[in-house]
N, CA, C and O of each residue as an XYZ file, in Angstrom:
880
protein
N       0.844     -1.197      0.000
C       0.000      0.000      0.000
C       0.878      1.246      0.000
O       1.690      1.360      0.918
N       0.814      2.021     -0.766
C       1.258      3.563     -1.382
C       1.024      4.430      0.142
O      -0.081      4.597      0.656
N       2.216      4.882      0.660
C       2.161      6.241      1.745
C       1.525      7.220      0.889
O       1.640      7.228     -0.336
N       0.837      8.058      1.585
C       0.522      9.337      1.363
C       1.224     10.285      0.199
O       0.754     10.823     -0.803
N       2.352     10.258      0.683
C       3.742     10.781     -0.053
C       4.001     10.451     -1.729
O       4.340     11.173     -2.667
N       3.617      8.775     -1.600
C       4.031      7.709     -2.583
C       2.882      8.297     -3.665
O       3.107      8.740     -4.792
N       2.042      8.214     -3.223
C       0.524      8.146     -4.027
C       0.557      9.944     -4.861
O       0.017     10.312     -5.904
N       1.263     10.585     -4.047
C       1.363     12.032     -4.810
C       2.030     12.189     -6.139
O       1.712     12.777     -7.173
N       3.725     11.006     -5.538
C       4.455     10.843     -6.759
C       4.251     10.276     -7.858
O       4.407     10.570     -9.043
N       3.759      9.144     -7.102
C       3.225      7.923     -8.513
C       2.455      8.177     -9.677
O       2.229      7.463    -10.654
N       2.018      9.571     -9.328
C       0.857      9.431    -10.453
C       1.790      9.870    -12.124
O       1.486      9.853    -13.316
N       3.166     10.271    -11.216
C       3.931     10.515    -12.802
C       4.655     10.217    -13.484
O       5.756     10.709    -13.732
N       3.888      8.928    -14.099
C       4.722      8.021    -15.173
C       4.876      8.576    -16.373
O       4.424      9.587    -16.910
N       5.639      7.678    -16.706
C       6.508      8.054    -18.516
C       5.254      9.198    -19.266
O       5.266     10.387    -19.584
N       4.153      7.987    -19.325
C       3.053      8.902    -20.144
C       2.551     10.166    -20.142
O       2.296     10.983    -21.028
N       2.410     10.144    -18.263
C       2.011     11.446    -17.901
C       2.817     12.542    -17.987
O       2.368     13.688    -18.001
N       4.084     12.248    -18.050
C       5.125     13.406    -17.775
C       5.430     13.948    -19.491
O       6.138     14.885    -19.859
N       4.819     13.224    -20.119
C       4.656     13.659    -21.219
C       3.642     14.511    -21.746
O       3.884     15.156    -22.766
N       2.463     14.599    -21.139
C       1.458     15.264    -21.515
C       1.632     16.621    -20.281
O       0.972     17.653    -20.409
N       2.525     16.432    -19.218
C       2.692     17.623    -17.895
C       2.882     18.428    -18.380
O       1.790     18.990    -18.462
N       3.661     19.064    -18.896
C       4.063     20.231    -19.374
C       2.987     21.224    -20.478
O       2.789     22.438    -20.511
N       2.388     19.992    -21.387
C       0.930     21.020    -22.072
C      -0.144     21.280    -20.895
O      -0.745     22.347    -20.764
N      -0.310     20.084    -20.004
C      -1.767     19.977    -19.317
C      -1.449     21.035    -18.035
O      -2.264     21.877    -17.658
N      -0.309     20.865    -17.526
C       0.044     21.753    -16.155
C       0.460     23.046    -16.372
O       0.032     24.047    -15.797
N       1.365     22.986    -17.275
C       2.482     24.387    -17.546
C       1.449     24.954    -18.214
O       1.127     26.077    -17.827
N       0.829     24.466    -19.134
C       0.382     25.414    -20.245
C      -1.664     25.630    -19.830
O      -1.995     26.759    -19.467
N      -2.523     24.799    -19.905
C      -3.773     24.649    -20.188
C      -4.071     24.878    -18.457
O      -4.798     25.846    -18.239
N      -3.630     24.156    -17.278
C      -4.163     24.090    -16.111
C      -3.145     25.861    -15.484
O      -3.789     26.561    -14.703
N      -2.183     26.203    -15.754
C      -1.963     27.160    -15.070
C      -2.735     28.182    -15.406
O      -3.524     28.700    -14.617
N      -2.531     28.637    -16.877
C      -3.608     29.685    -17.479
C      -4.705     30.082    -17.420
O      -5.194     31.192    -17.629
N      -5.286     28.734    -16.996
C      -6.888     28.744    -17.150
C      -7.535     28.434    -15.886
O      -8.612     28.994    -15.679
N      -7.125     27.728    -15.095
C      -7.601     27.063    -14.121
C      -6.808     27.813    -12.501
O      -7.462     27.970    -11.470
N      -5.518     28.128    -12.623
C      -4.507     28.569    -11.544
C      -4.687     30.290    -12.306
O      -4.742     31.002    -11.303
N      -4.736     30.709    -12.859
C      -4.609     32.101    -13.348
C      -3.023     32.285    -13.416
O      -2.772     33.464    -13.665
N      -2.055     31.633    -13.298
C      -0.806     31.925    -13.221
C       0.235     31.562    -14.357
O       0.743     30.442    -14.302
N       0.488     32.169    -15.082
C       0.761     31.681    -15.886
C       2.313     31.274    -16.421
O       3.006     32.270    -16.210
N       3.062     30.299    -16.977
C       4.119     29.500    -17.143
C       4.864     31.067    -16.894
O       5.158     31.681    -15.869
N       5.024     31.410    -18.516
C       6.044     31.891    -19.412
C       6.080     32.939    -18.587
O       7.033     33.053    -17.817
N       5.190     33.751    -18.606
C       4.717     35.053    -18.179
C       5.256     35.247    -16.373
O       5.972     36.188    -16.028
N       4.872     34.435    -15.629
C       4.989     34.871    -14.251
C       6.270     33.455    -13.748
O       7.418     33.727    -13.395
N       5.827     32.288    -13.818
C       6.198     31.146    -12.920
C       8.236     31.025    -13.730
O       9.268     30.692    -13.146
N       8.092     31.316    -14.713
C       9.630     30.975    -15.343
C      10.478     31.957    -14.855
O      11.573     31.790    -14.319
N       9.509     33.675    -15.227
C      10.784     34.530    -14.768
C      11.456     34.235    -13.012
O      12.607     34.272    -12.578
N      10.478     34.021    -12.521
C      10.616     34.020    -10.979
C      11.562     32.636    -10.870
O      12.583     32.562    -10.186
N      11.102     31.751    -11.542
C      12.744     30.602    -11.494
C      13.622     31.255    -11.700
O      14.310     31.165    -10.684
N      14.235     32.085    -12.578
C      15.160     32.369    -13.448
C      15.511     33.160    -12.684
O      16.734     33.286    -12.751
N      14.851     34.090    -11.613
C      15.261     35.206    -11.075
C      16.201     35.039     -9.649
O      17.017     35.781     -9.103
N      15.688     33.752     -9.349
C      16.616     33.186     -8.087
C      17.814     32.275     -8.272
O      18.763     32.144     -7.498
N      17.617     31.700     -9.373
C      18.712     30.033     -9.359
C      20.974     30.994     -9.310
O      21.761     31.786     -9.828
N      20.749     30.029     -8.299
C      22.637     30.327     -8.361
C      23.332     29.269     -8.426
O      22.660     28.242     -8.524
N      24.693     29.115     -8.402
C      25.598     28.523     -9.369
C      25.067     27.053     -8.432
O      24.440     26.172     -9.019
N      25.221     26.998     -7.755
C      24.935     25.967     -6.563
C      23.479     25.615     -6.110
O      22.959     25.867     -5.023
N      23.018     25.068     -7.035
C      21.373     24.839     -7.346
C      20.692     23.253     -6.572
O      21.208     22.186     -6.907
N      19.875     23.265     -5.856
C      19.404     22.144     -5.503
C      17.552     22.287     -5.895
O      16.677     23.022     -5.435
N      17.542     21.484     -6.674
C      15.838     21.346     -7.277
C      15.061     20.379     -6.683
O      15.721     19.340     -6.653
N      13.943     20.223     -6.182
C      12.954     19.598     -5.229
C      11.735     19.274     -5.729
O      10.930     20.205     -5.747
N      11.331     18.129     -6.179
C      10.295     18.222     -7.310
C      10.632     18.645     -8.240
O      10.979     19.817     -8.384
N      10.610     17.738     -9.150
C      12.025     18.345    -10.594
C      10.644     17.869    -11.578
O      11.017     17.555    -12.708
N       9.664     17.795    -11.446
C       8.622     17.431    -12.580
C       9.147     16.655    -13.638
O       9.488     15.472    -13.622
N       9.178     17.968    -15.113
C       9.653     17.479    -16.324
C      11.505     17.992    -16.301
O      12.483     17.490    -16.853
N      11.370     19.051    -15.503
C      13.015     19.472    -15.999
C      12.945     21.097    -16.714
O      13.901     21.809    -17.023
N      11.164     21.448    -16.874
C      10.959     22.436    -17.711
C      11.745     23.600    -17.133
O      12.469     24.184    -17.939
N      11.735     24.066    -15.811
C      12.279     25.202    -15.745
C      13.788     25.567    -15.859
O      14.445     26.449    -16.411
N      14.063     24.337    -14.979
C      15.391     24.242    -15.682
C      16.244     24.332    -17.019
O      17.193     25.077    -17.261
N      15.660     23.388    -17.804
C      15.893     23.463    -19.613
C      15.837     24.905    -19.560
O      16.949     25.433    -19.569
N      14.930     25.620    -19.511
C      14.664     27.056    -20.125
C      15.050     28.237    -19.508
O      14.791     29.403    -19.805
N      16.109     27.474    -18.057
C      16.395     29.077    -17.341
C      17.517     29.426    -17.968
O      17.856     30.561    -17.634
N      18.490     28.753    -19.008
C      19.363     29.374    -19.570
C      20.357     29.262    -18.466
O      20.348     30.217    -17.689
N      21.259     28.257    -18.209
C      22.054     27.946    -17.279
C      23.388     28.294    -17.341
O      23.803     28.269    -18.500
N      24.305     28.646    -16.421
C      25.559     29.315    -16.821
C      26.114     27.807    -16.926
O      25.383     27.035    -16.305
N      26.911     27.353    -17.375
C      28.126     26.408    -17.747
C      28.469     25.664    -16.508
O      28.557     24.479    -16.187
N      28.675     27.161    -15.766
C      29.371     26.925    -14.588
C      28.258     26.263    -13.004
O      28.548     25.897    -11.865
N      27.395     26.356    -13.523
C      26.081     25.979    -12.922
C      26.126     24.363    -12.159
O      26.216     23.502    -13.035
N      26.085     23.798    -10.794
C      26.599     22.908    -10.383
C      24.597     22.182     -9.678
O      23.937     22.736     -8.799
N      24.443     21.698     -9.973
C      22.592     20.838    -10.398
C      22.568     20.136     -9.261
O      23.653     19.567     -9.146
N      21.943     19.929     -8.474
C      21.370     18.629     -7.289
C      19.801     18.842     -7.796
O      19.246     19.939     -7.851
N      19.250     17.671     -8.125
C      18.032     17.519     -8.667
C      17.420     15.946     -7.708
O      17.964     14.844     -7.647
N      16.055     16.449     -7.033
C      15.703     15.672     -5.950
C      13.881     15.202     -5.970
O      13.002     16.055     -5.844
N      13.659     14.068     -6.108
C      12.597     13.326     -6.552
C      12.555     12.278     -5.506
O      13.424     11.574     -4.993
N      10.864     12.431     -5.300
C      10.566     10.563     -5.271
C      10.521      9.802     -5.844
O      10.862      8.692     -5.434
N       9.965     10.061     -7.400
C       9.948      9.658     -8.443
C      11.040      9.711     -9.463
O      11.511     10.724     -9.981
N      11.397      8.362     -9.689
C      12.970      8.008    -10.286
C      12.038      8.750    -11.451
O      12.024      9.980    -11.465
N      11.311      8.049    -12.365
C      10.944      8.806    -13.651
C      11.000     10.038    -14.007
O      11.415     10.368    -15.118
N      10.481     11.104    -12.872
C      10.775     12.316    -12.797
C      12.131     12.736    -13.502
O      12.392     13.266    -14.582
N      13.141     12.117    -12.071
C      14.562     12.668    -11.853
C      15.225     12.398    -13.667
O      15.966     13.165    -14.281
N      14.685     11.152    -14.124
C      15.273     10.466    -15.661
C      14.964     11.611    -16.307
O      15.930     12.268    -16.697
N      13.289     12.260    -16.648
C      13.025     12.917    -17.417
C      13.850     14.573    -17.148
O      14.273     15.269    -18.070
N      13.913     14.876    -15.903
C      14.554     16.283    -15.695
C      15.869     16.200    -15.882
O      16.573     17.194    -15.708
N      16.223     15.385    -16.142
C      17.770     15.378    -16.623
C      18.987     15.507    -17.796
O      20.187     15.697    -17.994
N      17.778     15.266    -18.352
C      17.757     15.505    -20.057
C      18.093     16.811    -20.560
O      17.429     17.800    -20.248
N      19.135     16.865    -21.356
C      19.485     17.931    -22.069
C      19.025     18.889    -20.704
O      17.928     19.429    -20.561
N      19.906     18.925    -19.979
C      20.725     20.125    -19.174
C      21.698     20.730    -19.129
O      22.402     20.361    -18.188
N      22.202     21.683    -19.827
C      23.687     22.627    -20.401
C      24.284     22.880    -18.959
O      23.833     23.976    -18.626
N      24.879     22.514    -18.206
C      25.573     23.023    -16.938
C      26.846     21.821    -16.947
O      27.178     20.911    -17.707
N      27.385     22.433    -15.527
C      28.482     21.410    -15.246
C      28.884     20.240    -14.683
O      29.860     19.494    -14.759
N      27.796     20.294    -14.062
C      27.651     19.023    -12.803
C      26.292     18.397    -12.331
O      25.802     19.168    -11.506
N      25.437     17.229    -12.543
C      24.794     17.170    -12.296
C      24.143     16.105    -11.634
O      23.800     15.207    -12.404
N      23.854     15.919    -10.384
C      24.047     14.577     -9.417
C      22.327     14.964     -8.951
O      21.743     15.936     -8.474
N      21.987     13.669     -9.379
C      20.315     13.122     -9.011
C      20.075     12.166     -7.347
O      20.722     11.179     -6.998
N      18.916     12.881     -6.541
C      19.348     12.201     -5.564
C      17.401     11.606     -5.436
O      16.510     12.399     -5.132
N      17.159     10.191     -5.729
C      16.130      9.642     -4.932
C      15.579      9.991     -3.787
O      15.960      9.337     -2.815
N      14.753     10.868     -3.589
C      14.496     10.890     -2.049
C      13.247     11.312     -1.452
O      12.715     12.159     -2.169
N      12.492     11.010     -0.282
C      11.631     11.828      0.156
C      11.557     12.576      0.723
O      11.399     12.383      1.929
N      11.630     13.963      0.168
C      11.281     15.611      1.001
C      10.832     15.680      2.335
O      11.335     16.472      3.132
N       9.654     14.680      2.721
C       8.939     14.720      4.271
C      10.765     14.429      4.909
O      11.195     15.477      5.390
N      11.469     13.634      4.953
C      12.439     12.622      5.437
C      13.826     13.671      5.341
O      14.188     14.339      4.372
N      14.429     13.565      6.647
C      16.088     14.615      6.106
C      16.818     13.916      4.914
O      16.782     12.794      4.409
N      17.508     15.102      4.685
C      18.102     14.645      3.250
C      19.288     13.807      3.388
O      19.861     13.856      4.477
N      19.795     12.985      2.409
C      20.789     12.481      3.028
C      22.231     12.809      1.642
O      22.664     12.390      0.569
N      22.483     14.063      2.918
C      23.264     15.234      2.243
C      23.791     15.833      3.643
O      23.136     16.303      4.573
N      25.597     15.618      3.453
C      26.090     16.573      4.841
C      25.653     17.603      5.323
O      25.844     18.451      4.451
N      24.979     18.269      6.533
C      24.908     19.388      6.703
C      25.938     20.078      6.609
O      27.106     19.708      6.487
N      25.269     21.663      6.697
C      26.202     22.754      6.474
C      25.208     23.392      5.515
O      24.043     23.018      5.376
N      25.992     24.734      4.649
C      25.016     25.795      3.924
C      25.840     25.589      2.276
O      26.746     26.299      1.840
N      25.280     24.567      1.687
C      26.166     24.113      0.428
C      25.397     25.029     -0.677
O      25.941     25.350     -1.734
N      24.106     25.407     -0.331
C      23.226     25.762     -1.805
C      23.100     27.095     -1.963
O      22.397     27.641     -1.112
N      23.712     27.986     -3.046
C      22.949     28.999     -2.908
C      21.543     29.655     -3.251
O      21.142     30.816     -3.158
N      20.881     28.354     -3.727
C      19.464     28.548     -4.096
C      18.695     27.276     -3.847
O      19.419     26.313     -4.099
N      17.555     26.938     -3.465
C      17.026     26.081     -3.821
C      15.205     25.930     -4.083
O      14.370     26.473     -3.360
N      14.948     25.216     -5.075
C      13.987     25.642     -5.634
C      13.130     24.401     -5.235
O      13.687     23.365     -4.873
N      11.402     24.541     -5.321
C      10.644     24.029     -5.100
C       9.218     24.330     -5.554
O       8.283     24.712     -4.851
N       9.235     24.053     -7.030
C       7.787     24.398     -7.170
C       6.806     23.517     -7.678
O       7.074     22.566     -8.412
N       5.490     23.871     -7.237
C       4.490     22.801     -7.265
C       4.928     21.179     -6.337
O       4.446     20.084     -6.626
N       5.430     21.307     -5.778
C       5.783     20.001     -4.546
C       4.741     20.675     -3.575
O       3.634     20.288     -3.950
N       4.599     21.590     -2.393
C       3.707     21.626     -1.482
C       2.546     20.989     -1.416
O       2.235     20.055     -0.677
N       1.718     21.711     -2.483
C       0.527     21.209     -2.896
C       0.429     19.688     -2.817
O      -0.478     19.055     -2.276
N       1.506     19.199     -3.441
C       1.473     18.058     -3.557
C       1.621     16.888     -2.588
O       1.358     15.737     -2.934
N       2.069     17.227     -1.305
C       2.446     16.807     -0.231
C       1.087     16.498      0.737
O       0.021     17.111      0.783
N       1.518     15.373      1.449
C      -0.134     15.315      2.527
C      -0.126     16.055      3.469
O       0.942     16.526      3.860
N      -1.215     16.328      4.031
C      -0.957     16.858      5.528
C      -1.366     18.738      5.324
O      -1.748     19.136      4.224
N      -1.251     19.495      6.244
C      -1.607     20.648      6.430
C      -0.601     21.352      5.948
O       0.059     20.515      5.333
N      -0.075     22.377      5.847
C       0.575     23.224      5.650
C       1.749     23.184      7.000
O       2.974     23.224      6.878
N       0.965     23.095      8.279
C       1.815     22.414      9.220
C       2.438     21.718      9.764
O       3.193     21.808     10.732
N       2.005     20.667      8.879
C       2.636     19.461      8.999
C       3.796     19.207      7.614
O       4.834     18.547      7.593
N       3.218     19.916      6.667
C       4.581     19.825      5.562
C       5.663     20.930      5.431
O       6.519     20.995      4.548
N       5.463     21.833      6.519
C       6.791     22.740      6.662
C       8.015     21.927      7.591
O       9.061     22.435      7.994
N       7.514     20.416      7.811
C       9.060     20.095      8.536
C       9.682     19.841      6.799
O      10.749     19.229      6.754
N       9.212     20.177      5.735
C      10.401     19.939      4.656
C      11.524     21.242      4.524
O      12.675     21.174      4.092
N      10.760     22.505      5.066
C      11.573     23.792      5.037
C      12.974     23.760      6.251
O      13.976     24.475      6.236
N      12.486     22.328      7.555
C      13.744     22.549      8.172
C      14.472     21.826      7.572
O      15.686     21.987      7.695
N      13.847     20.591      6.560
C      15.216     19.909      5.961
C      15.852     20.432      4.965
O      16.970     20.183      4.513
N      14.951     21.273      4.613
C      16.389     21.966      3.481
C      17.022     23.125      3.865
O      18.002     23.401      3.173
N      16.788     23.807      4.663
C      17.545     24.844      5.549
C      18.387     25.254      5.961
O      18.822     26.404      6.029
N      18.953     23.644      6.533
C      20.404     23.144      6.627
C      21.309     23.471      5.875
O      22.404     23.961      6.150
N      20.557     23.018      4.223
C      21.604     22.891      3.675
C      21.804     24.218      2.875
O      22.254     24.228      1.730
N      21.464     25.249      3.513
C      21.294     26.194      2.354
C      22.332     27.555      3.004
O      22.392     28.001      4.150
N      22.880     27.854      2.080
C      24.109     29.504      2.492
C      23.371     29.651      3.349
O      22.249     29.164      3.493
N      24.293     30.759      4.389
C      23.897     32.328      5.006
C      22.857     33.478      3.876
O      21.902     34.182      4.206
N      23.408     33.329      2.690
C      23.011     34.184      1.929
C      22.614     33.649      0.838
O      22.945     34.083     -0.265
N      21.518     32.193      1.098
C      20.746     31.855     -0.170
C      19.285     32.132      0.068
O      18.855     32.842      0.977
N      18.549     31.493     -0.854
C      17.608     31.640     -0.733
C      16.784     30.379     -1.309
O      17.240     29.633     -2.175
N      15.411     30.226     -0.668
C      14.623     28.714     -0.761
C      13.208     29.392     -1.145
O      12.495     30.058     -0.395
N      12.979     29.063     -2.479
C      11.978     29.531     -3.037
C      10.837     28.811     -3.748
O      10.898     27.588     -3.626
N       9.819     29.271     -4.456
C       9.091     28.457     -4.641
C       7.879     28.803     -5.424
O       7.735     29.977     -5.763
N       6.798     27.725     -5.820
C       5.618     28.182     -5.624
C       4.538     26.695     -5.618
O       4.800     25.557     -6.007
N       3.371     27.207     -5.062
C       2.487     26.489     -4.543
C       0.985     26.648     -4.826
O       0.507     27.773     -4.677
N       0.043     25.449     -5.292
C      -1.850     26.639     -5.294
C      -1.563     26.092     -4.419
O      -0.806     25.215     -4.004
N      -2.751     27.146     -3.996
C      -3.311     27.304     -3.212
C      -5.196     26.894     -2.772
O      -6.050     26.858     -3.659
N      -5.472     26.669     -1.519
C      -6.507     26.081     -1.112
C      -7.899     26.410     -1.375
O      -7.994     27.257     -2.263
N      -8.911     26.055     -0.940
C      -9.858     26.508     -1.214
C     -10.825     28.023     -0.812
O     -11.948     28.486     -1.013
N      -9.431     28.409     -0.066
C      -9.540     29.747      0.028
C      -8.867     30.643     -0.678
O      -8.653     31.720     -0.122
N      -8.430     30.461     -1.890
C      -8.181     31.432     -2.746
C      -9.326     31.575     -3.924
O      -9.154     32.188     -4.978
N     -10.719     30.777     -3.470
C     -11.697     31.075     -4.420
C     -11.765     30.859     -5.860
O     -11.882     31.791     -6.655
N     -11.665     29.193     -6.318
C     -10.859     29.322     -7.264
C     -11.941     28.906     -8.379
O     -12.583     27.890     -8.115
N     -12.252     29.618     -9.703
C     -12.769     29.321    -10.740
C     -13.326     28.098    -11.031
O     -12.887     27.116    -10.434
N     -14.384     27.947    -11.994
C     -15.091     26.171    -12.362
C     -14.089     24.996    -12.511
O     -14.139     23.837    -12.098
N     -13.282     25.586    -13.144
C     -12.096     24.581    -13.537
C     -11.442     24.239    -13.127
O     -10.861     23.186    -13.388
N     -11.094     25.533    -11.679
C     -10.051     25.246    -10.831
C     -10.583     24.159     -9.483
O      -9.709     23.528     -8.889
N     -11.684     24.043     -9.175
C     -12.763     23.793     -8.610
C     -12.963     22.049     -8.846
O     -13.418     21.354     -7.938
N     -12.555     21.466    -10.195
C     -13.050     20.316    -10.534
C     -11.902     20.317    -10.344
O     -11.849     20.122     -9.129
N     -10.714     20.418    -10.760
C      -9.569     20.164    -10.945
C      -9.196     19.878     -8.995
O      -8.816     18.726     -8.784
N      -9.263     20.584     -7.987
C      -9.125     20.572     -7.061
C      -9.674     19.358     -6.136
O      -9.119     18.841     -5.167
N     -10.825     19.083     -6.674
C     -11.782     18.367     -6.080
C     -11.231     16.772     -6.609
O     -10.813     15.930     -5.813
N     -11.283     16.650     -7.457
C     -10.145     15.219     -8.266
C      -9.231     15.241     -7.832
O      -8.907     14.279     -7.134
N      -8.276     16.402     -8.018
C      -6.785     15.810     -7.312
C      -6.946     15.373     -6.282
O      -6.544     14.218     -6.141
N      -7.551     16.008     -5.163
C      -7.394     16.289     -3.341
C      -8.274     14.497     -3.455
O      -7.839     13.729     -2.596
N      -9.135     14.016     -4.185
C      -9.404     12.633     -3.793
C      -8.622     11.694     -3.977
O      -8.388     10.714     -3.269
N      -7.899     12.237     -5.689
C      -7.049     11.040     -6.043
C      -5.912     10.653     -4.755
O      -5.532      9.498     -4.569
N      -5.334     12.133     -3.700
C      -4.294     12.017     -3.599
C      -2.949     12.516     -4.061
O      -1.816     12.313     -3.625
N      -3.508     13.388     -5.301
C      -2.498     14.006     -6.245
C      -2.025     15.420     -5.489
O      -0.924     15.956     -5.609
N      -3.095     15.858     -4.718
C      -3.004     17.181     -4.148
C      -3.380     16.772     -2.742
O      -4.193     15.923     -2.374
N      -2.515     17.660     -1.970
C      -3.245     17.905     -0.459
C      -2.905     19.158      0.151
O      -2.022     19.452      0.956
N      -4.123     20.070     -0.610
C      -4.046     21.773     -0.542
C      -5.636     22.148     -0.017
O      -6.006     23.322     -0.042
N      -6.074     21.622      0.212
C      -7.430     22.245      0.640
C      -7.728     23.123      1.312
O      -8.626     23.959      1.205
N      -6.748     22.916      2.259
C      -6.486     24.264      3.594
C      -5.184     25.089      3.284
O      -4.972     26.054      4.018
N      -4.673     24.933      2.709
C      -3.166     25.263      2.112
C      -4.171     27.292      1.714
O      -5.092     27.605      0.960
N      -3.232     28.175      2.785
C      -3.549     29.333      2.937
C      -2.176     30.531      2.411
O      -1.001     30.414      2.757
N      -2.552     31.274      1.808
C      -0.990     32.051      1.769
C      -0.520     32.613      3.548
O       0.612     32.499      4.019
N      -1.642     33.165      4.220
C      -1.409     33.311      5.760
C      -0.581     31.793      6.276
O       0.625     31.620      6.449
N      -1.323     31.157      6.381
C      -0.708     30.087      6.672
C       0.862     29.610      6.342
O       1.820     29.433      7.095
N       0.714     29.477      4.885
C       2.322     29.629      4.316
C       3.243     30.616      5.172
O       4.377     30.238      5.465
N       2.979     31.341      5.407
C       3.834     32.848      5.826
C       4.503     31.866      7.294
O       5.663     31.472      7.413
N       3.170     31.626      8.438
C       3.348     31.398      9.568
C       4.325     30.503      9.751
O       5.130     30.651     10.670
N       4.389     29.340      8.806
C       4.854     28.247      8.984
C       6.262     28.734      8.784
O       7.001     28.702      9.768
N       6.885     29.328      7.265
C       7.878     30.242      7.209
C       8.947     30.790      7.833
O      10.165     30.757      8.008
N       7.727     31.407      8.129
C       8.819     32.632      9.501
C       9.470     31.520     10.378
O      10.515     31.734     10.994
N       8.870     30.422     10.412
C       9.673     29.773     12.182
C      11.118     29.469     11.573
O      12.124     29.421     12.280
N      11.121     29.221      9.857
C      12.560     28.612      9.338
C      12.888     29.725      9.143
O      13.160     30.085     10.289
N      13.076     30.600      8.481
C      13.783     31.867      7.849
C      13.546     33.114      8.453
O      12.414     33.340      8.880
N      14.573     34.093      8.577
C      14.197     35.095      9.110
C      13.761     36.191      8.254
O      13.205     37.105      8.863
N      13.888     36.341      6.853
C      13.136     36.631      5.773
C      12.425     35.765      5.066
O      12.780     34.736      4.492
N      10.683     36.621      5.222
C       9.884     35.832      3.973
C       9.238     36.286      3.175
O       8.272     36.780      3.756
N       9.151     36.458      1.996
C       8.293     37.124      0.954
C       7.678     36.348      0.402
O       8.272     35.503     -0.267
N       6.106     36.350      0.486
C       4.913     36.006     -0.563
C       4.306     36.663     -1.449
O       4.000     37.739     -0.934
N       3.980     36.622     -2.431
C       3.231     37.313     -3.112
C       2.133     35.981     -3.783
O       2.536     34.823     -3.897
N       1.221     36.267     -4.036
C       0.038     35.660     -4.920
C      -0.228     36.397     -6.141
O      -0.396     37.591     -6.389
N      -0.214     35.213     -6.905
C      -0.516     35.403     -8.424
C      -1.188     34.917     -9.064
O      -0.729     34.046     -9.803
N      -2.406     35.182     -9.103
C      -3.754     33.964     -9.294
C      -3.955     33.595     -7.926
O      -3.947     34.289     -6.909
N      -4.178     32.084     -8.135
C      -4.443     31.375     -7.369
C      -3.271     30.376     -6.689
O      -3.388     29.380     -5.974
N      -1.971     31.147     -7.279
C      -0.582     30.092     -6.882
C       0.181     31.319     -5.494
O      -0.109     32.514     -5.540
N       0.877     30.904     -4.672
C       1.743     31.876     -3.972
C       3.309     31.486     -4.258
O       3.974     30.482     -4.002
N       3.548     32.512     -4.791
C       5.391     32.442     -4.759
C       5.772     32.748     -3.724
O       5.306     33.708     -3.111
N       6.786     31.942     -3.254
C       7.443     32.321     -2.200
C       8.657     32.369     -2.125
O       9.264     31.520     -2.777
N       9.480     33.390     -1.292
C      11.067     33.465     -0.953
C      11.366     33.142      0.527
O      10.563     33.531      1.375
N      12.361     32.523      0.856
C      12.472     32.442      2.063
C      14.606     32.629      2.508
O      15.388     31.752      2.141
N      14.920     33.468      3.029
C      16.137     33.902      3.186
C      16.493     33.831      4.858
O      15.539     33.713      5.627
N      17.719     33.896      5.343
C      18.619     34.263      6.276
C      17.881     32.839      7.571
O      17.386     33.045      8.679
N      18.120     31.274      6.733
C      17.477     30.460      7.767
C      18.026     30.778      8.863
O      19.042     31.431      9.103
N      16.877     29.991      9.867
C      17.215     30.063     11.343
C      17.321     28.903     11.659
O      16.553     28.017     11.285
N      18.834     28.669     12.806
C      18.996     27.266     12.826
C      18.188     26.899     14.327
O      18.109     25.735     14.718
């Protein structure tokens, strides 16, 4: 029987991860999340990643492929899903790039210390079981590993309190049964609270129905 965790990942096999990128990036953000790829969710990747990159939920690999990577660019790319990690790995222009199996709820199994100067995480929350309170013990596991002066960023939909459109509505209501999602209560307030206890800077903003988030100067 599939953990909680398991049942989020599983759903993204070969097939699906093939159709992710039209159905998620393109048709479900636009229309359904109001947020859109190109326009909002890419620049904001692009605007944080540093040479020393650790990725968390690596989906297809899309943001990556397209942030235009320096050479010098050194990749930790982190999945439950081996398929994932295969597909995000693909045609990546950088220098170094080491895939690590793992589950986010669970510490990483990666020396502490502050190795990353960025690390990214988007669309994983949502995806995670449990409250918003219960899935911020993933912000102390990556915390650890992150500079004095990085930053752990992100984005996430949000619950059924961001009021969300017909589409967004069916779409919500399917995932949160399948298991694919566990955002129902998932609040940008909430986000913040949980936040603050890891980092001593946090910036949210909402865009649509998704919240980006920054989180800087962890607290150990």
């Amino acid at each position: 029987m599939l953990s909680n965790t398991e049942e989020g990942a599983a759903v993204y096999s070969p097939m699906v991860l093939k159709l992710y990128d039209w159905w998620v990036l393109g048709v479900s953000n636009r229309f359904a999340w109001r947020c859109p790829t190109r326009e909002v969710l890419l620049p904001f990747f692009k605007q944080h990643i540093g040479l020393q990159h650790l990725d968390v939920g690596v989906g297809t690999g899309y943001y990556l492929r397209n942030a235009h990577l320096s050479d010098q660019t050194h990749l930790t790319l982190m999945d439950f899903n081996p398929n994932s990690l295969r597909a995000a790995s693909v045609g990546l222009d950088c220098a170094l790039i080491q895939l690590i199996h793992h589950d986010v709820m669970t510490p990483l199994p990666l020396q502490s210390g502050g190795t990353f100067d960025s690390i990214s995480m988007f669309y994983l929350l949502h995806c995670l079981p449990g409250t918003l309170s219960d899935k911020s013990v993933v912000f102390d596991h990556l915390k650890h590993h992150l500079k004095s002066t990085g930053v752990l960023y992100g984005a996430t939909i949000l619950g059924d309190s961001a009021n969300h459109n017909g589409l967004g509505q069916k779409l919500m209501t399917v995932y949160n049964r399948k298991g694919i999602f566990g955002n129902r209560y998932d609040s940008r307030e909430t986000l913040e609270t949980e936040m603050n206890k890891h980092f001593g800077d946090v910036r949210i903003k909402v865009h649509g129905k998704v919240a980006l988030f920054e989180g800087r100067k962890p607290i150990e």
